[in-house]
FIFI-67252 format. One record per residue (C-alpha): residue number from 1; x, y, z. Coordinates in Angstrom, 3 decimals, m for minus. Layout:
FIFI-67252
+-----+----------+----------+----------+
! pos !       xx !       yy !       zz !
+-----+----------+----------+----------+
! NUM !        X !        Y !        Z !
...
+-----+----------+----------+----------+
***
This chain:
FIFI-67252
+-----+----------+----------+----------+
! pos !       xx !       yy !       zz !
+-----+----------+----------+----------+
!   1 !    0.000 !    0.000 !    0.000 !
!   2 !    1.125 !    3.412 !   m0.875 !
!   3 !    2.133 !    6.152 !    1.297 !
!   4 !   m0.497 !    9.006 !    2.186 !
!   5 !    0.978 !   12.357 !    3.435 !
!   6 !   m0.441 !   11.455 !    7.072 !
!   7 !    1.561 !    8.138 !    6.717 !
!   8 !    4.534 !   10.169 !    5.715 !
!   9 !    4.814 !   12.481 !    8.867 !
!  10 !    3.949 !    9.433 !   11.077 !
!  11 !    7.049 !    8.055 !    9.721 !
!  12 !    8.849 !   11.716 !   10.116 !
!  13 !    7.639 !   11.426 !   14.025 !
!  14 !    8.752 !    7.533 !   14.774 !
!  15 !   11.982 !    7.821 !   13.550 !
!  16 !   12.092 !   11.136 !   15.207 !
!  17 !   11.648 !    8.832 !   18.424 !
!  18 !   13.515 !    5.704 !   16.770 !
!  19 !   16.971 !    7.610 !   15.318 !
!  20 !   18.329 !    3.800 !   15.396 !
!  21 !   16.232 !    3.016 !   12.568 !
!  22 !   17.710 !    6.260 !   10.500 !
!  23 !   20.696 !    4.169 !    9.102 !
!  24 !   18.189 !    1.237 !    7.848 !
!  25 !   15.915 !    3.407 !    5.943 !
!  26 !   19.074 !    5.166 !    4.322 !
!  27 !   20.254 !    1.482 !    3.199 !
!  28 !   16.598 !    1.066 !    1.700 !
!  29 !   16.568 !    4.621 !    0.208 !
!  30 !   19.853 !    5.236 !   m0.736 !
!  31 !   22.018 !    3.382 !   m3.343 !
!  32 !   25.411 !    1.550 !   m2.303 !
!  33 !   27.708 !    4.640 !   m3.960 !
!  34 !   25.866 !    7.298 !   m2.075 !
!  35 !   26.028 !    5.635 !    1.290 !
!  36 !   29.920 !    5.133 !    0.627 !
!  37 !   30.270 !    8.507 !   m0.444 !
!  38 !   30.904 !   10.383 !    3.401 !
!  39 !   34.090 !    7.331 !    2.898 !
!  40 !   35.368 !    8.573 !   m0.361 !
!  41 !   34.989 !   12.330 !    0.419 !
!  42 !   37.017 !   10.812 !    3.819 !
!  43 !   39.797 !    9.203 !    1.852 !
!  44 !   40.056 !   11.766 !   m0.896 !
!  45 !   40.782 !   14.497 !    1.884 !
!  46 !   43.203 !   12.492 !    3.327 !
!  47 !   44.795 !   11.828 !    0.051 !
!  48 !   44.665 !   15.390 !   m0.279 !
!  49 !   46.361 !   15.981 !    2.906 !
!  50 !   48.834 !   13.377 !    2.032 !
!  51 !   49.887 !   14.949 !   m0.852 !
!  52 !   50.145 !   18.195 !    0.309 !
!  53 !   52.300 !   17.051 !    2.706 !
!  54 !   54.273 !   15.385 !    0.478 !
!  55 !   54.354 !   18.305 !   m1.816 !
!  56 !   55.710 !   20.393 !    0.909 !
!  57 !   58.490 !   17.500 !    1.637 !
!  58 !   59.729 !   17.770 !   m1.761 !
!  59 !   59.194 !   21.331 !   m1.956 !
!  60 !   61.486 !   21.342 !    1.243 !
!  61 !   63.789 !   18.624 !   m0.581 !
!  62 !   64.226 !   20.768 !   m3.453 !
!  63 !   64.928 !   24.258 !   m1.507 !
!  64 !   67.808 !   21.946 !    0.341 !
!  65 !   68.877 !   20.596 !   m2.787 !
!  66 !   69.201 !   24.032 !   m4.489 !
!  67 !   70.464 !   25.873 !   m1.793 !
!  68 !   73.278 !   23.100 !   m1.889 !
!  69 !   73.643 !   23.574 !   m5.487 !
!  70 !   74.553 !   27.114 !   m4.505 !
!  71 !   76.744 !   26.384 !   m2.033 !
!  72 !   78.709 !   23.991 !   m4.252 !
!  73 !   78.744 !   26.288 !   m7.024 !
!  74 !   80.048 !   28.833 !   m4.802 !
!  75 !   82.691 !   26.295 !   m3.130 !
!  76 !   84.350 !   25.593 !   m7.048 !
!  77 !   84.172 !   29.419 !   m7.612 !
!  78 !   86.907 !   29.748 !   m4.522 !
!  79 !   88.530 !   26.724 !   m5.646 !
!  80 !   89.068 !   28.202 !   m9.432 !
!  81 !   89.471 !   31.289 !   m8.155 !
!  82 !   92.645 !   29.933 !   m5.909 !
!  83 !   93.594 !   28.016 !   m8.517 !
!  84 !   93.637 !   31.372 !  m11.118 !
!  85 !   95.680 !   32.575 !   m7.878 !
!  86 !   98.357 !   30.480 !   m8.242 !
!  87 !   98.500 !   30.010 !  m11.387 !
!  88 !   99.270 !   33.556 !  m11.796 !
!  89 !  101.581 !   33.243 !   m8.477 !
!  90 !  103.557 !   30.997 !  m10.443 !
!  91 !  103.444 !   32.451 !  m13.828 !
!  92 !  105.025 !   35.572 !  m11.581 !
!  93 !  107.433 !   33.412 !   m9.970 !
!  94 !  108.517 !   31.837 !  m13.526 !
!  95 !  108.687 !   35.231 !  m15.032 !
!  96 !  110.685 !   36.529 !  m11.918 !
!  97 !  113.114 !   33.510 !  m12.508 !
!  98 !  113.450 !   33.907 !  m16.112 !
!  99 !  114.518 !   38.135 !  m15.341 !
! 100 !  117.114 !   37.117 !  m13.141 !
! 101 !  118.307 !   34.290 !  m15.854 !
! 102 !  118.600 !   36.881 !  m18.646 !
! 103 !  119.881 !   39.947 !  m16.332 !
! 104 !  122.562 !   37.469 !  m14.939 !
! 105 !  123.474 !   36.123 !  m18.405 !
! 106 !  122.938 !   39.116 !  m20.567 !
! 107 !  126.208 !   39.159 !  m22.090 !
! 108 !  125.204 !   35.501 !  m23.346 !
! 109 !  121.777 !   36.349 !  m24.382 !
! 110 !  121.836 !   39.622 !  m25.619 !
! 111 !  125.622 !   39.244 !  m27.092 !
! 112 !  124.608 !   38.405 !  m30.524 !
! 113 !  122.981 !   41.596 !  m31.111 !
! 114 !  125.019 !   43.795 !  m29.220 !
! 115 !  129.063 !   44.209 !  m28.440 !
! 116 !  129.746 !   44.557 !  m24.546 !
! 117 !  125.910 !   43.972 !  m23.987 !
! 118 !  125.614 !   44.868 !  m20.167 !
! 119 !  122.435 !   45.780 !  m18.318 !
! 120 !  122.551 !   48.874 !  m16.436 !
! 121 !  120.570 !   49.579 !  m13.904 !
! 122 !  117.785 !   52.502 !  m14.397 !
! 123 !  119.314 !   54.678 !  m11.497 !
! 124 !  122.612 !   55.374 !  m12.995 !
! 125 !  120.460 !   56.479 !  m15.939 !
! 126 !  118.130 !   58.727 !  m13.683 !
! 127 !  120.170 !   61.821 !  m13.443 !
! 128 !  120.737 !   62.003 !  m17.056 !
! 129 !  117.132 !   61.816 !  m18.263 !
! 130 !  115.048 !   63.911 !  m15.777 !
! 131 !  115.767 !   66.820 !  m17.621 !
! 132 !  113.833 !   65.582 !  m20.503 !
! 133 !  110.786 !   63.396 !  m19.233 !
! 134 !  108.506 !   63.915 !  m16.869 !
! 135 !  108.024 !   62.088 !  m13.462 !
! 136 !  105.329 !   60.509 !  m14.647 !
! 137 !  107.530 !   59.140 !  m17.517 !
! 138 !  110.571 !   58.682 !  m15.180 !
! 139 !  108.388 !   56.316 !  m13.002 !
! 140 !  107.417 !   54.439 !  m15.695 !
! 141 !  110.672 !   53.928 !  m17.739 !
! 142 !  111.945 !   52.878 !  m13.729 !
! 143 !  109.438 !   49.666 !  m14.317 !
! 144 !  111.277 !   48.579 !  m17.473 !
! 145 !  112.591 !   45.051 !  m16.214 !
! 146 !  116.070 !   45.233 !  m17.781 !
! 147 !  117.654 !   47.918 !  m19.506 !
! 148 !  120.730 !   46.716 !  m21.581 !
! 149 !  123.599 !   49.093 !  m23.582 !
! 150 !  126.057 !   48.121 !  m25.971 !
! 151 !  127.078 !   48.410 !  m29.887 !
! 152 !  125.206 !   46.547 !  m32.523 !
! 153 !  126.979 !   43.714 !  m34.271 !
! 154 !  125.083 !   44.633 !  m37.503 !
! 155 !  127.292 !   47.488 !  m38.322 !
! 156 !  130.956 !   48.134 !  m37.534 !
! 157 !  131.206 !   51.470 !  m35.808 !
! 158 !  127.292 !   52.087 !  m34.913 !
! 159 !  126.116 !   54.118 !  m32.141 !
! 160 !  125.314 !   52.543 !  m29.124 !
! 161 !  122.264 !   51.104 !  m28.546 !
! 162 !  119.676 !   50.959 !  m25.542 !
! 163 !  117.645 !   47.805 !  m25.057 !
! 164 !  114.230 !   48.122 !  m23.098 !
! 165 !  113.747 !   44.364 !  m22.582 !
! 166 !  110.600 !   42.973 !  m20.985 !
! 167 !  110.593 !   39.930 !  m19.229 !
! 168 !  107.621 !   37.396 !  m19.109 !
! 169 !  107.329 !   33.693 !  m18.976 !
! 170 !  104.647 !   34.114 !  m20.946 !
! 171 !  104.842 !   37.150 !  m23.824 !
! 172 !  101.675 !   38.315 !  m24.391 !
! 173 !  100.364 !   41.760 !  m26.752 !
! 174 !  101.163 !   43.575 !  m23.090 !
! 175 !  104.453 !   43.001 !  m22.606 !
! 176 !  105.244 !   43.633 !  m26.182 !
! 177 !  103.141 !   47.471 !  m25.967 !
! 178 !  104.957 !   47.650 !  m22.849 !
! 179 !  108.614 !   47.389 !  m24.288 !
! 180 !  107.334 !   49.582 !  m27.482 !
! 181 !  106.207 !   52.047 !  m24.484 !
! 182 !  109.406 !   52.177 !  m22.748 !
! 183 !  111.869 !   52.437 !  m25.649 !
! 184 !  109.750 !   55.241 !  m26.348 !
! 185 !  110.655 !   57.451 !  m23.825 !
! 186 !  113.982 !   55.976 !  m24.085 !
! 187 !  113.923 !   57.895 !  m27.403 !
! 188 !  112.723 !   60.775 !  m26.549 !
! 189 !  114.863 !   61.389 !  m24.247 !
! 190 !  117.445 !   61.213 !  m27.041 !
! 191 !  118.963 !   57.991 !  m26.598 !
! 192 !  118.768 !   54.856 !  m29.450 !
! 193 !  116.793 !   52.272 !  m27.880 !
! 194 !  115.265 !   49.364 !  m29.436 !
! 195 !  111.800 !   47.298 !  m27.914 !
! 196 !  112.745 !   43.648 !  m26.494 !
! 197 !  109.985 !   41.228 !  m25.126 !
! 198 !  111.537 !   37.917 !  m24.335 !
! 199 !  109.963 !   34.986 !  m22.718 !
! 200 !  109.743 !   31.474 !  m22.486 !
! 201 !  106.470 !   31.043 !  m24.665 !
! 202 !  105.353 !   33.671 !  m27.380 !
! 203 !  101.856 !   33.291 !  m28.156 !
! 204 !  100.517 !   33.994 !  m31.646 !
! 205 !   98.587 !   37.807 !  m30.759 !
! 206 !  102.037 !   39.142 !  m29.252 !
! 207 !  104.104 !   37.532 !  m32.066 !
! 208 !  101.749 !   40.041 !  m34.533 !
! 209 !  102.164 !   42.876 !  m32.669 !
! 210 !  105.728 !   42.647 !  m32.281 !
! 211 !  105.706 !   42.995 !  m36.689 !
! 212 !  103.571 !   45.675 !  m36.447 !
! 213 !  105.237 !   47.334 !  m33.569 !
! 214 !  108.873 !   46.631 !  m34.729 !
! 215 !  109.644 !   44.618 !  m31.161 !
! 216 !  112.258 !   42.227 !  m31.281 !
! 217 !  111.544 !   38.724 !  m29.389 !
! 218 !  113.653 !   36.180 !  m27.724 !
! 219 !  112.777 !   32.823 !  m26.770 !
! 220 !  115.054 !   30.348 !  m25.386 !
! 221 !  117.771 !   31.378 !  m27.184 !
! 222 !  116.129 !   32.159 !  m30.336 !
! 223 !  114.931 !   35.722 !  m31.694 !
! 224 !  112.766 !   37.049 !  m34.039 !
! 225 !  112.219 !   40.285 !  m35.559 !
! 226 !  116.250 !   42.091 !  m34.319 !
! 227 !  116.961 !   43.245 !  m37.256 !
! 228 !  113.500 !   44.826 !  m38.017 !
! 229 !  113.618 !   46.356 !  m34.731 !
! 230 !  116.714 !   47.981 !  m34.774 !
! 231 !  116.092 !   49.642 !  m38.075 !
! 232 !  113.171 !   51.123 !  m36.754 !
! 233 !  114.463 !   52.472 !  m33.964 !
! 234 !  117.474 !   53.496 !  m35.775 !
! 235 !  115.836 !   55.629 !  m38.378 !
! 236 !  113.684 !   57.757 !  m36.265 !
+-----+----------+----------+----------+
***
């Protein structure tokens, strides 16, 4: 027999008084997804919670893992940059070893360009040019790493010659402006001086400058570019 809206509201009042009953009627009334569904919405919000946790554990991995990442990155930039340290310590050192070799042995060196090749140094040479540069070009001349005198071999009876020699254990297009530099002054301060850069390694950059600069270069024994150089200077 159907339900009449007086048998409906005497339903509403016993379970009212019979709330046991509740769960039975939502079995009959209900379908088996929608009575599990309070479970799923229960599970999904603790997967939820589970992966927001876990989100934040890798988002908290990852910060650790970066932040690492910086720290190593900024661990090999000391490390290269102490190792750029001594590799230019030691580049110093080699180049400080090879001025004493060719100021100690400059007769041997710098004897087959020059007669009586001897190096003198820059303050017996002071007195004599500060009449004609300035302090600023005194100072710098006074960094010139060897200055040699003698005759050139290339002509019997030339003028003596000046030779502002820099020293490097590597030559680079610096050391060879640098010697251009310092004859320079040498020059104008009236005396015949020719650019040297010697070295134990030329590389390719200095090696064109020194043509287009009219350097000379030495290395280990061998030079390049004397005569070229010594015309140059010669004829100005």
């Amino acid at each position: 027999m159907a339900f009449t809206i007086n048998d409906l509201q005497d339903l509403t009042r016993l379970l009212a008084t019979r709330p046991e009953w509740l769960s039975e009627v939502r079995r009959l009334v209900l379908t088996e997804e929608l009575l599990s569904l309070p479970d799923i919405v229960r599970s999904l919000a603790e997967a939820q919670r589970r992966t927001e946790q876990r989100l934040e554990e890798l988002a908290e991995a990852q910060r650790r893992t970066e932040q690492r990442l910086e720290e190593l990155a900024e661990a090999q930039r000391r490390t290269e940059e102490t190792v750029r340290r001594l590799v230019n310590q030691m580049a110093e050192v080699r180049g400080d070893t090879l001025e004493i070799k060719f100021r100690d042995k400059a007769h041997a060196y710098f004897g087959r360009w020059l007669r009586r090749a001897r190096v003198v140094p820059f303050i017996e040479l002071e007195e004599q040019l500060e009449s004609k540069l300035t302090d600023d070009e005194l100072v710098e001349l006074s960094l010139t790493d060897i200055l040699v005198h003698g005759r050139p071999r290339l002509a019997l009876g030339a003028d003596e010659v000046w030779l502002a020699v820099e020293v490097s254990s590597v030559v680079d297009a610096n050391d060879v402006s640098r010697a251009q530099q310092r004859a320079a002054l040498l020059r104008r301060a009236g005396l015949r001086a020719v650019p040297v850069a010697v070295g134990a390694r030329i590389i390719p950059q200095a090696r064109s400058l020194a043509e287009t600069l009219n350097v000379a270069l030495m290395r280990d024994g061998a030079d390049e570019g004397w005569e070229r150089a010594y015309q140059a200077a010669t004829q100005n």
